[in-house]
Phi, psi and omega in degrees: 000139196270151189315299183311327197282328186267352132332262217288358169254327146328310184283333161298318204283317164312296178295010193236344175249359244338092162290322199288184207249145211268143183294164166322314206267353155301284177333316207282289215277328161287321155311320183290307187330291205287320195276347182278324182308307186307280178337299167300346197278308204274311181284326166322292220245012146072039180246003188284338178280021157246031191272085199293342188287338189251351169303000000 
């Protein structure tokens, strides 16, 4: 398979699993994403003192 062809399917196969690597402001916005889940999570079933995050 010639390079360019296996290039541009690497890249497709990334942008379609999204493999590529995330901007800041992706990270960013998935980590609050993740600590708001966790919060709600933790106060919904009423479990933070078994919560290493809230110790």
């Amino acid at each position: 398979m010639n390079d360019d062809i296996r290039d541009r399917l690497v890249d497709a196969e990334q942008t379609y699993y999204r493999l590529g690597i995330a901007t800041k402001e992706q990270a960013e916005a998935m980590y609050r994403l993740a600590e708001d889940i966790h919060r709600y999570l933790v106060d919904m079933t009423r479990v933070s003192h078994e919560c290493l995050r809230h110790g």
